[in-house]
C-alpha positions in Angstrom: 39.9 -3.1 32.9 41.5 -6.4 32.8 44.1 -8.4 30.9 44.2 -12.1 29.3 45.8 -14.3 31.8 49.3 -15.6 31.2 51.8 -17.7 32.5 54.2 -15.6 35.4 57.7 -16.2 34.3 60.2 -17.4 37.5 62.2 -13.9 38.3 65.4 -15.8 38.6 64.5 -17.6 35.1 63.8 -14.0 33.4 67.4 -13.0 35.2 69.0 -15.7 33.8 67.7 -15.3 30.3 68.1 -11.5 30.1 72.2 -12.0 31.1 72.5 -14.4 28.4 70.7 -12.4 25.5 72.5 -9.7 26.6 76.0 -11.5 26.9 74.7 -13.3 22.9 74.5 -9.3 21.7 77.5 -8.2 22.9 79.4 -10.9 21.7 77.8 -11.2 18.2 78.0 -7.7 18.0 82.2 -7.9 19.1 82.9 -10.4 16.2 80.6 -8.5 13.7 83.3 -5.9 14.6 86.2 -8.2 14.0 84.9 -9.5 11.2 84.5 -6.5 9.2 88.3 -5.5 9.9 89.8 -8.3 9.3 87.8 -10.8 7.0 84.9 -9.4 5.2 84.9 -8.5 1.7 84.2 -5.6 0.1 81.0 -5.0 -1.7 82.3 -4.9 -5.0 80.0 -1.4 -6.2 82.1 0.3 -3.2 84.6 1.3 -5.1 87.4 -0.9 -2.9 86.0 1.2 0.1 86.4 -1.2 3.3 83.1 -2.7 4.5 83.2 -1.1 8.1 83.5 2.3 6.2 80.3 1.5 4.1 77.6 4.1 5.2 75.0 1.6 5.2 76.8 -0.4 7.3 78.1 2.2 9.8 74.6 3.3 9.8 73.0 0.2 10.9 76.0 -0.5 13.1 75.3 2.9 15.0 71.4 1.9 15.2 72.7 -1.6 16.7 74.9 0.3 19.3 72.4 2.6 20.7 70.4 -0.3 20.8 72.5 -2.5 22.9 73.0 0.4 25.7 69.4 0.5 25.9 69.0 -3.1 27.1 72.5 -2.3 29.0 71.1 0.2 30.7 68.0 -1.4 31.6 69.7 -4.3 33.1 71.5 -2.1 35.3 68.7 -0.2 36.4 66.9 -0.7 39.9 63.7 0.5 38.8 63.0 -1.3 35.5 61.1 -4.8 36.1 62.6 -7.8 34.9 60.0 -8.0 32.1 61.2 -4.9 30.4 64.9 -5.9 30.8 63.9 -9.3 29.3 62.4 -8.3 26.3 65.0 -5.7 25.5 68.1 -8.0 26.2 65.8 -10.6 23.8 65.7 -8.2 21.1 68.8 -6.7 21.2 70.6 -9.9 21.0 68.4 -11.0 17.7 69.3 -7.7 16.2 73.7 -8.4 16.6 72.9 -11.9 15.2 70.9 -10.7 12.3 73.9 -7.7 11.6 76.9 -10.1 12.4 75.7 -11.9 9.5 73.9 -9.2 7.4 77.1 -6.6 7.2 79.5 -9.8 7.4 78.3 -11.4 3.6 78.3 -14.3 2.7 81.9 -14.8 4.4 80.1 -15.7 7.4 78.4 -18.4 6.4 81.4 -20.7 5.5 81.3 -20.3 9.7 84.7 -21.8 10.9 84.6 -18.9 14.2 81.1 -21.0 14.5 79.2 -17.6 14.4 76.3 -19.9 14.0 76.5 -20.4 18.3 75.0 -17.0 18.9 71.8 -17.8 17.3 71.9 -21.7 18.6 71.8 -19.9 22.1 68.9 -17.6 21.1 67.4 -20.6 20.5 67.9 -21.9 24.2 67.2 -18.7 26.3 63.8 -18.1 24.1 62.8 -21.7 24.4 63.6 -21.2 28.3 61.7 -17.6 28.9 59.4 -16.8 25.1 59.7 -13.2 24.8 56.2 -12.7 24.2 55.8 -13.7 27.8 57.9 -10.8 29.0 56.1 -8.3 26.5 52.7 -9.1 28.2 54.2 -9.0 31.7 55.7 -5.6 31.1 52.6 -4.6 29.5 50.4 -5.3 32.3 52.9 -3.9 34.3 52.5 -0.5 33.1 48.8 -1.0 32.9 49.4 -1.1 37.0 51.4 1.7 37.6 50.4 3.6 40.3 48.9 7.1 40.6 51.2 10.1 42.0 50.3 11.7 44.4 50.0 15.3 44.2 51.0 18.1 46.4 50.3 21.9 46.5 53.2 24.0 44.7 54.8 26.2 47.4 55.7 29.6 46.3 59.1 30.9 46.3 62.4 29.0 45.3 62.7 25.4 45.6 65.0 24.3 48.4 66.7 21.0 46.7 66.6 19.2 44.0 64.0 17.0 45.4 61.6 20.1 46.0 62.5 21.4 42.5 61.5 17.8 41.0 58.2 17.9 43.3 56.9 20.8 42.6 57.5 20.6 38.7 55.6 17.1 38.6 52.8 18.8 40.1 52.8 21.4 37.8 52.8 18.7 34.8 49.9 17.1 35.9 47.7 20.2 36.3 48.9 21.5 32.9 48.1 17.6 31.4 44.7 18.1 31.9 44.7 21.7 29.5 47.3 20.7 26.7 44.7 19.3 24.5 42.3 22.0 24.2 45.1 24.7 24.1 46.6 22.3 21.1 43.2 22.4 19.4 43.6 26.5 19.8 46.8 27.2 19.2 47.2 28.9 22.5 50.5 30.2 24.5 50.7 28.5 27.4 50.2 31.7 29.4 48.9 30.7 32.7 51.2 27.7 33.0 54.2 29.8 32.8 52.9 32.5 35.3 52.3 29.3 38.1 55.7 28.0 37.0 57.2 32.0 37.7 55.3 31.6 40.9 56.6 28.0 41.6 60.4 29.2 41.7 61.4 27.3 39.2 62.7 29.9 36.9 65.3 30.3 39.6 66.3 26.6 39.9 69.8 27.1 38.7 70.5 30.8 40.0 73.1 31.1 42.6 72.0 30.8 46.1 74.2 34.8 46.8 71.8 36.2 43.8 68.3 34.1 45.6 68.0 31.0 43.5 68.0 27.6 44.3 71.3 26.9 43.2 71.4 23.8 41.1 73.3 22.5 37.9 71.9 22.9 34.4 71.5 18.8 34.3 68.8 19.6 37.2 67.3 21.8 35.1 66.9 19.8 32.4 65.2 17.0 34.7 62.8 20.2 35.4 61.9 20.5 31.7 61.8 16.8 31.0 59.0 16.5 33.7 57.2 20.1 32.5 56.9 18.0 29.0 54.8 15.4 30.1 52.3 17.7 31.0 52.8 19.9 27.7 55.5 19.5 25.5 55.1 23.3 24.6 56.0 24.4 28.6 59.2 21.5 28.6 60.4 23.4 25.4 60.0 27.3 26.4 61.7 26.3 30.1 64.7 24.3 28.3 64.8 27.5 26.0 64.8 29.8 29.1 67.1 27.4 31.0 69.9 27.5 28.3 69.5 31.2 27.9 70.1 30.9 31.7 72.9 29.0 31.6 74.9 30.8 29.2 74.2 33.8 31.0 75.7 32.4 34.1 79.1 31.1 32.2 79.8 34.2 30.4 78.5 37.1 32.1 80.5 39.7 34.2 79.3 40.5 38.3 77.6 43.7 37.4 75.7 41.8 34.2 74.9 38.9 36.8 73.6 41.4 39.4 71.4 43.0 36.7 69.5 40.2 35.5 69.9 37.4 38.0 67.8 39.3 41.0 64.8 39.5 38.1 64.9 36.1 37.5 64.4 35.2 41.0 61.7 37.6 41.1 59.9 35.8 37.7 61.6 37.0 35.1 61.9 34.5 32.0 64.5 34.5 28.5 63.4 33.2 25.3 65.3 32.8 22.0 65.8 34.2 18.7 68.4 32.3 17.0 67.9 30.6 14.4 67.3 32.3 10.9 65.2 31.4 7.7 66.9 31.8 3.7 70.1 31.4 5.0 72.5 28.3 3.3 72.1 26.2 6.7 70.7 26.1 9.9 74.5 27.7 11.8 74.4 30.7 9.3 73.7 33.9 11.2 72.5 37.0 9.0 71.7 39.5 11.5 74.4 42.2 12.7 75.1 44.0 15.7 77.0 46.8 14.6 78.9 49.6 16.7 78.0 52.8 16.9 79.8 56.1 17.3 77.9 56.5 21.1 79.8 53.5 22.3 76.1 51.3 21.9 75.4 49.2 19.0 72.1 48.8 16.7 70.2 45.1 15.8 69.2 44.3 12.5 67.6 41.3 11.3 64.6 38.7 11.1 64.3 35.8 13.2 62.2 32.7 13.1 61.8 29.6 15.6 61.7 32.4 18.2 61.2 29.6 20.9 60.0 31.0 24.3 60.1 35.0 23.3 56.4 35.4 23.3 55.5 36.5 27.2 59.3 36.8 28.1 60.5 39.3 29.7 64.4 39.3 28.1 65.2 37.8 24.4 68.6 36.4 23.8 69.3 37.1 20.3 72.1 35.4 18.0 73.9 38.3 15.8 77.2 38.8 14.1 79.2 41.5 15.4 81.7 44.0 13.7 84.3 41.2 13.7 82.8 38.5 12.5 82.3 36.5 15.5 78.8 35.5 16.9 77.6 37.2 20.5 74.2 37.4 22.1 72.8 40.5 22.6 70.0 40.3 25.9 67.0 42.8 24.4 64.0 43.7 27.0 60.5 43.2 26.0 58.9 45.9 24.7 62.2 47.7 23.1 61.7 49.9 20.4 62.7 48.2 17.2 61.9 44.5 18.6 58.7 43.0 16.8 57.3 39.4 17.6 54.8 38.0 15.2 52.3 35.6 15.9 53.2 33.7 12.7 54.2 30.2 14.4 51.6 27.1 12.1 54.0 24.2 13.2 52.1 20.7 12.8 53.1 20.2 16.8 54.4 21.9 19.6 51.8 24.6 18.7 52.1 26.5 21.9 55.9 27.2 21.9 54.9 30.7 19.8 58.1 29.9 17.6 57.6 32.5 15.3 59.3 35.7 13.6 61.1 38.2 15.5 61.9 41.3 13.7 64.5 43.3 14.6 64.7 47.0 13.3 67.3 49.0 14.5 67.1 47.7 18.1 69.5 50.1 20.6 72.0 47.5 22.4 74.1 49.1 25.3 77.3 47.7 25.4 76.4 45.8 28.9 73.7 44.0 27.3 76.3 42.0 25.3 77.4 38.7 26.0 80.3 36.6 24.2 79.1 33.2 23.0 79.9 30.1 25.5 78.7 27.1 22.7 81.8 29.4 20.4 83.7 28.7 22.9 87.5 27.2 21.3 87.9 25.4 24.9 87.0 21.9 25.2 83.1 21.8 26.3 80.2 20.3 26.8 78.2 23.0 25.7 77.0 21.7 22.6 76.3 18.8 23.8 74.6 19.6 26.9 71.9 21.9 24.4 71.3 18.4 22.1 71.0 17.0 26.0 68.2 19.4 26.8 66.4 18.4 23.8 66.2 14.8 24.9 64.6 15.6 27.8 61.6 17.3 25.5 61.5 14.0 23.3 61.1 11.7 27.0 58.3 14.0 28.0 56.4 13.4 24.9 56.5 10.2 24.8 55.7 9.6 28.7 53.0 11.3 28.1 51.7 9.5 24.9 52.4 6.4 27.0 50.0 7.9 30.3 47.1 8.7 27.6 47.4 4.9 26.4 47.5 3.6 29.4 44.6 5.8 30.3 42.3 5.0 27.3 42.9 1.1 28.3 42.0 1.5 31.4 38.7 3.4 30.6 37.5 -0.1 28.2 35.5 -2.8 28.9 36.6 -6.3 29.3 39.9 -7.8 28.7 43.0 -6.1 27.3 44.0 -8.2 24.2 47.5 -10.0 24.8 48.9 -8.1 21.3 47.8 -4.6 22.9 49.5 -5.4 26.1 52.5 -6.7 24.4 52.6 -3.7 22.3 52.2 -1.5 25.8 54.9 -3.8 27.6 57.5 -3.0 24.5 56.8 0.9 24.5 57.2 0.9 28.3 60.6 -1.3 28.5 61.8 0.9 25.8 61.0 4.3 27.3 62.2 3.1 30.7 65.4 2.5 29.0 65.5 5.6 27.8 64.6 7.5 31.0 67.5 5.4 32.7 70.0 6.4 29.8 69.1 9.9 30.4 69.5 10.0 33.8 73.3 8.6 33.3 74.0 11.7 30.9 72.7 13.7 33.3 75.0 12.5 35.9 77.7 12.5 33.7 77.4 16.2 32.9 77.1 16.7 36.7 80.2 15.4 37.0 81.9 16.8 34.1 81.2 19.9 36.0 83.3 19.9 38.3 86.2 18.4 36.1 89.0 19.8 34.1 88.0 19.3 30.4 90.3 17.8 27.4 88.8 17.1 23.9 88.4 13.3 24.5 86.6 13.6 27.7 83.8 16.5 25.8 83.8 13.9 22.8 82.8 10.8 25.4 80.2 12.7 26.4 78.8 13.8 23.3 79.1 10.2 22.1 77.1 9.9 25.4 74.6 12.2 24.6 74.3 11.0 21.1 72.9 7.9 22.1 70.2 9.0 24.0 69.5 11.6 21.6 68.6 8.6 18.7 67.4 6.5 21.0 64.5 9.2 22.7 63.2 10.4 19.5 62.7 7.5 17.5 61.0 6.0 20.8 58.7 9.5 21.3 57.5 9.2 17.4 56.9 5.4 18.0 55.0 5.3 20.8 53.0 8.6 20.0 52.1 6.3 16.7 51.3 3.7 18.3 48.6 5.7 20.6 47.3 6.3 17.7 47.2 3.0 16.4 44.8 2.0 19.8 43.1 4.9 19.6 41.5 3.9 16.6 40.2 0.4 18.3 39.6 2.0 21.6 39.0 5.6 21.8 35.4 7.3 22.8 34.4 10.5 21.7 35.8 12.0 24.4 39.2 10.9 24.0 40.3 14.1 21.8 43.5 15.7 21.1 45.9 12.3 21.5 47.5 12.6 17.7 49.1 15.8 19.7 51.7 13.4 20.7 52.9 12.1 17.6 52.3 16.1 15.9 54.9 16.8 19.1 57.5 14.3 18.6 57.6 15.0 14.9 58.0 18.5 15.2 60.4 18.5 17.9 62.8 15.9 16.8 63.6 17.1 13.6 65.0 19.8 15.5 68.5 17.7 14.1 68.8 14.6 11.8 69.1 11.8 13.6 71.0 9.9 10.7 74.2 12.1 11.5 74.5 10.4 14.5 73.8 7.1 13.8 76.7 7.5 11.4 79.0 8.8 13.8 78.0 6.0 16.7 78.6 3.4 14.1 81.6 5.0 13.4 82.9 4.9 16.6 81.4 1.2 17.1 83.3 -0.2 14.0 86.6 1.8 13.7 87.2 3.6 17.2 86.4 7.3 16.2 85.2 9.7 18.3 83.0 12.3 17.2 84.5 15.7 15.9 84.2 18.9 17.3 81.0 20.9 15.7 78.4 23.1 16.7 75.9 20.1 16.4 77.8 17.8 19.0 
């Protein structure tokens, strides 16, 4: 393989230009803002409703915002080449020109705050560093990247975080080279989960007095996010079992953490059966746990998007209690009552086996009840740390999508056109961004940990977490098209099984709408507003 030649930009010229884009997007973007406060008019079919209240524009104005931390974050970043910063900061800023004047009206133009400088300096920076030389630097950039080295997976628990991470990116590169066929067959990742059981990492967050390693749930997550580039089916069952985890840790008594912890260490695994079919929404719960006479309680009700409960050993299952108020209710494989159907004929993440789960009269002891922590009335990050966990799903995906490009490139003949390697360099800056951005929610919810919650601080972070949310799935889907896209040019009759990616990341990130939260990061953008409390956030 081998690329057109182009011109090397200086890397104190690229530095240069990447600060000012950025600084143009920030401040077109502050006196778009302004503007709509202050002097814009309203659209005159809006009923007199103020233009920085205007869906549409709140909408692109939350698009605009999660755009801008992108190329923030990338410009912060140690590890993201100047190229990719570049062409982020370069596009950004275009983008808060193009709204200042697009949400603004026709207002704008009469131009006496001279909101024509901020495209005069586009004109300077891309006349001093063309973007499309950054695009093709990035992309032959990522065209380089280096192999990773791989190391056998020790048994037993991991000892850091840095053995944790090790071990789970060697088990995502041995289960790369399987996910296609077992997408072609619809198969349950069995054998991947035992060698995960086997790695430890089950255990990763389990406290070091019950055997495990004893990290945070953001380190899980980072587990998961790797598992997904080598199957996005194994990154979802592990976040499923890691959540199950987690709650289990918040809210259970000693004697319910001495039960179940020990068997974790020792390869146990949780799935999920939560969500419910032919109900009004997707946060209605039909099934009940009801009391009985004994002192127990019997489970009744059918589940679907059973994430993870094929193979597990324990199923946390969502039901309405007696009093109204929702619990989970830990049932072990194999109970009488508990059916799982094979009944899962998703368009991606095939392997999750995120089917039905019947449940008939299922005996519950009153020990094997635990109170819901995302119900919690206390401010939390809860919610948002579950929409967090998803994110890590979305970046999996699309690394991977990215690795099978770069791949398929690298397996040609002759030159790599300059549009294919611009297109590369653009996916890569973007998901780089994405990886940095997080990485910050991760460390945020590390620290929020070990902090004293109020409602602004868990709505900060679920503003946080909304960014990345938006920003990692519409980046997944792109990028997954867009293998596509060169596969069409480029692929060989053995390159099977890359639409996968794209069947993935449309699957998976419909898991919430993203429009909700562009909506409330525009909100917060134009008029201040934190996001409310909900069971989404």
């Amino acid at each position: 393989m081998s690329a057109d030649t182009a011109a090397q930009p200086h890397s104190e010229d690229v530095a240069d230009a990447t600060d000012a884009d950025l600084a143009i997007a920030e401040a077109a973007f502050a006196d778009a803002v302004a503007f709509l406060a202050t002097s814009a008019r309203p659209w005159f079919e809006a009923d007199g409703l103020p233009v920085r209240e205007e869906p549409t524009i709140v909408h692109a104005a939350g698009a605009l915002a999660v755009e801008v931390s992108a190329a923030q974050a990338a410009r912060r970043s140690e590890t993201i080449g100047q190229a990719e910063a570049r062409l982020l900061a370069g596009d950004v800023a275009k983008r808060a020109v193009r709204f200042l004047f697009e949400a603004g009206g026709t207002s704008t133009t009469d131009d006496p705050l001279d909101f024509g400088r901020h495209h005069r300096a586009l004109l300077e920076t891309a006349s001093r560093e063309p973007l499309r030389l950054a695009k093709v630097a990035a992309g032959r950039a990522a065209l380089e990247r280096p192999s990773i080295e791989v190391h056998p997976v020790p048994l037993g628990v991991p000892v850091d975080r840095a053995d944790a991470y090790r071990r789970a990116d060697a088990l995502s590169q041995q289960f790369a080279r399987g996910a296609a066929q077992r997408d072609i067959d619809r198969a349950t990742p069995k054998a991947e989960l035992e060698a995960i059981a086997r790695s430890g990492l089950l255990a990763v967050t389990v406290p070091t007095a019950f055997g495990g390693a004893g990290l945070g749930f953001a380190d899980a997550l980072e587990v998961s996010r790797r598992l997904s580039i080598g199957d996005g089916s194994v990154g979802q069952i592990m976040t499923i079992h890691y959540a199950m985890l987690e709650s289990l840790i918040r809210t259970a008594t000693d004697a319910q953490l001495e039960r179940w912890l020990p068997q974790v260490v020792q390869g146990a695994r949780f799935g999920n059966a939560a969500a419910e079919r032919g109900v009004a929404h997707a946060k209605v719960t039909a099934t009940r746990l009801t009391s009985q006479p004994d002192g127990g309680y019997r489970l009744n009700g059918r589940k679907f998007y059973s994430t993870g409960a094929t193979g597990a050993e324990f199923i946390s299952i969502l039901a309405i209690g007696d009093d109204g108020q929702p619990s989970i209710a830990v049932v072990a494989a194999g109970s009488a009552g508990l059916t799982l159907l094979d009944d899962w004929r998703g368009l991606g993440q095939r392997g999750t086996g995120s089917g039905t789960t019947i449940l008939d009269d299922v005996v519950v002891a009153a020990d094997e009840i635990l109170p819901r922590w995302l119900n919690s009335d206390l401010p939390s990050t809860g919610n948002a740390a579950a929409n967090l966990a998803h994110v890590g799903i979305d970046l999996g995906i699309a690394r991977a999508a990215l690795n099978d490009a770069v791949d398929l490139l690298a397996s040609i003949d002759g030159p790599v056109p300059n549009d294919v390697l611009g297109t590369i360099g653009v996916f890569s800056a973007r998901l780089s961004a994405s990886e940095v951005l997080f990485a910050e929610a991760l460390a945020s919810l590390r620290v929020l940990a070990t902090q004293t919650l109020t409602e602004e601080i868990t709505q900060r972070f679920s503003l946080q977490v909304s960014i990345v949310k938006v920003h990692a799935g519409e980046l997944a889907i792109d990028i997954a098209a867009g293998l596509v896209d060169i596969a069409a040019e480029f692929a060989r009759p053995e390159h099977v099984g890359l639409d996968r990616h794209w069947r993935n990341a449309r699957t998976h990130t419909l898991h919430d709408p993203s429009r909700w939260r562009y909506l409330r990061i525009g909100d917060h953008a134009l008029n201040g507003r934190l996001p409310p409390r909900n069971r989404t956030n």
